[in-house]
C-alpha positions as CSV (number, residue, x, y, z in Angstrom):
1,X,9.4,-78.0,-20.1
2,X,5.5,-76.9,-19.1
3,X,5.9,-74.3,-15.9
4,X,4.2,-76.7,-12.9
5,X,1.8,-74.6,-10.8
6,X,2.0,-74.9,-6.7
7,X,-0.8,-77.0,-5.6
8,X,-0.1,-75.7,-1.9
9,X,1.0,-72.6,-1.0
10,X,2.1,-70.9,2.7
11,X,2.0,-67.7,3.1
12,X,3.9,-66.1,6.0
13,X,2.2,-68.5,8.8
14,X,2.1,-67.8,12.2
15,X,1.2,-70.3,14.8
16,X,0.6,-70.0,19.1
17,X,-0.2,-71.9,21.8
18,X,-1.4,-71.1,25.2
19,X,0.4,-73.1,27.9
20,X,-1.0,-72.1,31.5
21,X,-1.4,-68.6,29.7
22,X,1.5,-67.9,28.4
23,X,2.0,-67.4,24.5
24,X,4.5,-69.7,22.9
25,X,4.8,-69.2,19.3
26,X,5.5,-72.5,17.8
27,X,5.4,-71.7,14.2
28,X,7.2,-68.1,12.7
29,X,7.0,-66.7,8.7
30,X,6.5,-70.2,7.1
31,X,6.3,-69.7,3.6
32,X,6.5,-72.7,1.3
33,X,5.1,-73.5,-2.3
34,X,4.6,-77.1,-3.2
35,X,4.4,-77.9,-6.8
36,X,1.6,-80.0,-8.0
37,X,2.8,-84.3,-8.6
38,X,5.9,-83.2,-6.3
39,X,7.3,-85.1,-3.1
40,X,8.5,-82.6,-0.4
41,X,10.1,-83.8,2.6
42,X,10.5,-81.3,5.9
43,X,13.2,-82.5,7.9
44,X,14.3,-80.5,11.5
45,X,15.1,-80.8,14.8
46,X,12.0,-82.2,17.2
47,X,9.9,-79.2,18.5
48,X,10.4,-77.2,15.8
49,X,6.5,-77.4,14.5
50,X,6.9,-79.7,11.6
51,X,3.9,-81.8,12.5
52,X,2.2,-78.9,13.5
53,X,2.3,-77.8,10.1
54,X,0.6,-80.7,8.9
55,X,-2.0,-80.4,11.2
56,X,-3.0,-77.0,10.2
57,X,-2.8,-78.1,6.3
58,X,-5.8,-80.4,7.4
59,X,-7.1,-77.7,9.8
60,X,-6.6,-80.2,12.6
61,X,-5.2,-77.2,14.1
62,X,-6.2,-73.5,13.6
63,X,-3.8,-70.9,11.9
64,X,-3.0,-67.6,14.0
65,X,-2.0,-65.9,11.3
66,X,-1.1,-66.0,7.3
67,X,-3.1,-68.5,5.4
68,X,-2.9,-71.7,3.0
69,X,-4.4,-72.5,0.2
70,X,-4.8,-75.7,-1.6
71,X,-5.2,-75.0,-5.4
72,X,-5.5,-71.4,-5.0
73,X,-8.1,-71.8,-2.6
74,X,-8.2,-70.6,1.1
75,X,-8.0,-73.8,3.2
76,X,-11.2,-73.0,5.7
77,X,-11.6,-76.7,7.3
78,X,-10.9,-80.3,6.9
79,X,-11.3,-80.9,2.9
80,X,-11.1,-84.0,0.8
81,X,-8.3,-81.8,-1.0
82,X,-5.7,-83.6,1.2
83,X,-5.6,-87.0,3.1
84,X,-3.4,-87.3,6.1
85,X,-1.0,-90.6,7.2
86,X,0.3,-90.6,11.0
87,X,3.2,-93.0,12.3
88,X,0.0,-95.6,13.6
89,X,-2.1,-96.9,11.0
90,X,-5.0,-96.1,12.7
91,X,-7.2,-98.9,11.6
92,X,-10.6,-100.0,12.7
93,X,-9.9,-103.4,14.4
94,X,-12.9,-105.2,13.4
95,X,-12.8,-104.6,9.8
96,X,-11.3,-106.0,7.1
97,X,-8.8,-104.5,4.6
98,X,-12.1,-103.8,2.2
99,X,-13.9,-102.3,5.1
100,X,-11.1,-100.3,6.6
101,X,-11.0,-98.8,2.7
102,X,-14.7,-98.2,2.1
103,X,-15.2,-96.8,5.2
104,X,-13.7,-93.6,3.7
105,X,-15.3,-93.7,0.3
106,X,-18.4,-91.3,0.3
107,X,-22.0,-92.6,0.3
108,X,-22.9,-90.9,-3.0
109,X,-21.4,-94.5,-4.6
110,X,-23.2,-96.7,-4.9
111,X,-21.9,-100.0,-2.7
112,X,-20.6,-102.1,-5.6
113,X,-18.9,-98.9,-6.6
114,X,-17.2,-98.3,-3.4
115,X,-15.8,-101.8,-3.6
116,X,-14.4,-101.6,-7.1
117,X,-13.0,-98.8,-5.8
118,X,-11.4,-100.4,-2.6
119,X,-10.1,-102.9,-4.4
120,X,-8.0,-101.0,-6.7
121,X,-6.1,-99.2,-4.2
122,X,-5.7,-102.6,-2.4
123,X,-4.2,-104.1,-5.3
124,X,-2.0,-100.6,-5.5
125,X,-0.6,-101.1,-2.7
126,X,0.4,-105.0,-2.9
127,X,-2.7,-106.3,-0.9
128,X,-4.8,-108.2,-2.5
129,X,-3.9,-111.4,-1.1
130,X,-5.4,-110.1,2.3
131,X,-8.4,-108.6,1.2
132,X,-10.4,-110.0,4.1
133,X,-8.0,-110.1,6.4
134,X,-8.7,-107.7,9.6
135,X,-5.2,-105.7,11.3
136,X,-4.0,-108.4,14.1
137,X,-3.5,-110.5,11.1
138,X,-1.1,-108.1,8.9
139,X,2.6,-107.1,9.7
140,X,2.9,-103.4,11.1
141,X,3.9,-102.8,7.6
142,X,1.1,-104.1,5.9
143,X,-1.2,-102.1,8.1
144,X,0.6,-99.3,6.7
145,X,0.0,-99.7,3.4
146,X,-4.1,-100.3,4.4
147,X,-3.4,-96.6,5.6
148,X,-1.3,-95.6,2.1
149,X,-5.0,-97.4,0.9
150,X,-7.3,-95.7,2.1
151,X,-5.6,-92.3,1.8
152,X,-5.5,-92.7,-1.9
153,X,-8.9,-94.4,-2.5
154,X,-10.7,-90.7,-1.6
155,X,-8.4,-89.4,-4.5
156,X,-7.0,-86.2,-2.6
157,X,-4.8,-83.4,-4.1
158,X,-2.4,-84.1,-1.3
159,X,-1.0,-86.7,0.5
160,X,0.7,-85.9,4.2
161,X,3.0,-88.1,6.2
162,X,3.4,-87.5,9.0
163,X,6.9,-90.2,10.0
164,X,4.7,-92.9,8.9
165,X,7.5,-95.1,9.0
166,X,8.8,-94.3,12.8
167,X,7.4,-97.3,14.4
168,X,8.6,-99.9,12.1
169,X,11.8,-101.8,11.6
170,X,14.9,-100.5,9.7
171,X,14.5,-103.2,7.0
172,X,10.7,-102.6,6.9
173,X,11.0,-98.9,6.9
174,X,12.8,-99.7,3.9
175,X,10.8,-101.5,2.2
176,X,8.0,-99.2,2.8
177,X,10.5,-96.2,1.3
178,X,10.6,-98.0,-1.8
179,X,6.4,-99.0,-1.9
180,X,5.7,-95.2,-1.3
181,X,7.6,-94.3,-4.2
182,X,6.2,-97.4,-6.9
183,X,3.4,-95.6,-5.9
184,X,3.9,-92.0,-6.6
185,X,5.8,-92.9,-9.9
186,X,2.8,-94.5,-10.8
187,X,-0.1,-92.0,-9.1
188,X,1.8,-88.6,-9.1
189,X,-0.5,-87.6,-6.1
190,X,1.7,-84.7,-4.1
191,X,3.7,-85.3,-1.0
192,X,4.5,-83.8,1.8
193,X,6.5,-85.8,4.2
194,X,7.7,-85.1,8.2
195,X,10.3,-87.5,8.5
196,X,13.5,-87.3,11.3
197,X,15.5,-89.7,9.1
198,X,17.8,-87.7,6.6
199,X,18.3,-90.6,4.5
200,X,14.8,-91.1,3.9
201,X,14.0,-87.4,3.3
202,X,16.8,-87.7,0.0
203,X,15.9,-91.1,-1.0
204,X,12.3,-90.0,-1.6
205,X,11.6,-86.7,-2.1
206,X,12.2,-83.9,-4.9
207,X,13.2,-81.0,-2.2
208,X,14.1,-81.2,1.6
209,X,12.5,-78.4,3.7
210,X,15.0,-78.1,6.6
211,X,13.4,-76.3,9.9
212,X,14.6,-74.8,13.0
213,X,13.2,-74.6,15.9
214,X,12.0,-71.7,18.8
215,X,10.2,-70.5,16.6
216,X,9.5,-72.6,14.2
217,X,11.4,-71.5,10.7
218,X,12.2,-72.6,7.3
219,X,16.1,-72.6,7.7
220,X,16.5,-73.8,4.0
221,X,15.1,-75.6,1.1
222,X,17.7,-78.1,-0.4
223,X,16.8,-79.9,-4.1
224,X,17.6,-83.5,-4.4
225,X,18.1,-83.3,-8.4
226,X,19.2,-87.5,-8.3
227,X,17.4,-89.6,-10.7
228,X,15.1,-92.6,-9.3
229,X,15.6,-95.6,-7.7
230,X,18.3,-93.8,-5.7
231,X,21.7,-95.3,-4.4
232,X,22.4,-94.3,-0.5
233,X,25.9,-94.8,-1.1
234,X,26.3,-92.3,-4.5
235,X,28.7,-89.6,-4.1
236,X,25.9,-87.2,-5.0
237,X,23.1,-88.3,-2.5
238,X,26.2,-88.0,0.6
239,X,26.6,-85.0,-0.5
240,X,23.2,-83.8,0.1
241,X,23.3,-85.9,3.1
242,X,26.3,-83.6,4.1
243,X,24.6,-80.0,2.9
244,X,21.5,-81.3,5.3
245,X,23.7,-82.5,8.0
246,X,25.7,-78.9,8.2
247,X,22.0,-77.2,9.4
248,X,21.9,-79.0,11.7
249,X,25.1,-78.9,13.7
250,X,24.8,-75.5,13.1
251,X,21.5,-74.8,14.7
């Protein structure tokens, strides 16, 4: 098998905040290498920076120290490179499921371009019966994959999720689990996904990054070698469960 090369790489990053002016050092040594078509899900007790380090993948946040690069390159600044999904969907109101999706999609296409393009990743992600509809009118699911949408339409190396299930239902959350991954078995877009539910982390991704907390650390990385769809109930995916579990009563 063909070596994969890491599409994102972390080298020994350092993160602080100023709170009334004291230094609090949120993030402590991260390094993490992220191969290219992978799904890698970072898992750890809250406070312990793992949406942080999103946020400074997208240069939402500045680094103190170390760096990241996305394809080898120093990340310098928000970048098409990577698209980011947050637990709200974070849709414009007063447009449709086309406009929400165009609205991303750069100006250099032309406008019947940008909707052939909008309309592929709405038919990607199950939509296409609510092309025109605007968000009051979808399920907090459905808004959700508007978001998957228009993550994907701008084609980015990377895809971050940041718990983009947290605010819906157990039987949607699901559902939503199982969407995400027809997706990437199709796409093969990189994922990186923050996620407090240990069961999701195994059921979807190829490696769990588990964190601890003051500072934040990469405790261990644990590989979840199970073929897909996975069974919640297998012996081996408990067992994982169990290896995952461990770090944390022991933190």
């Amino acid at each position: 098998m063909a070596e994969t090369k890491d599409i994102l790489t972390i080298r020994d990053l350092h993160k602080d905040f100023f709170i009334q002016d004291e230094k609090v050092r949120v993030l402590c040594g991260i390094d993490l290498g992220i191969a290219e078509g992978e799904i890698v899900a970072i898992v750890g007790p809250s406070g312990c920076g793992k949406s942080t380090l999103l946020r400074l993948i997208t240069s939402l946040e500045t680094v103190t120290s170390g760096e990241i690069l996305i394809g080898g390159e120093p990340v310098d600044g928000p970048s098409e490179k990577c698209s980011m999904i947050f637990q709200e969907a974070r849709l414009f109101p007063w447009l449709t499921v086309r406009e929400n999706i165009e609205f991303v999609i750069s100006d250099q296409y032309a406008r019947a371009k940008k909707k052939k393009m909008a309309l592929e990743y709405i038919e990607l992600v199950g939509l296409s019966d609510f092309i025109n509809a605007v968000p009051n009118q979808l399920s907090g699911g459905m808004q959700q994959r508007v978001s998957i949408a228009r993550a994907l339409v701008t084609r980015p190396q990377i895809l971050l999720l940041d718990e983009p299930f947290g605010a819906l239902d157990a039987f949607t959350r699901m559902n939503m689990q199982n969407e995400v991954l027809r997706i990437w078995l199709k796409d093969k877009t990189t994922m990186v996904i923050v996620t407090h539910d240990i069961d999701e982390a195994i059921f979807l991704s190829n490696r769990v990054v588990i964190m601890g907390k003051n500072p934040g650390i990469v405790k261990k990385t644990v590989s979840v070698d199970l073929d897909y769809p996975r069974d919640r109930s297998n012996l081996e995916f408990l067992e994982i469960r169990r290896t995952i579990m461990k770090e944390f009563i022991e933190s």
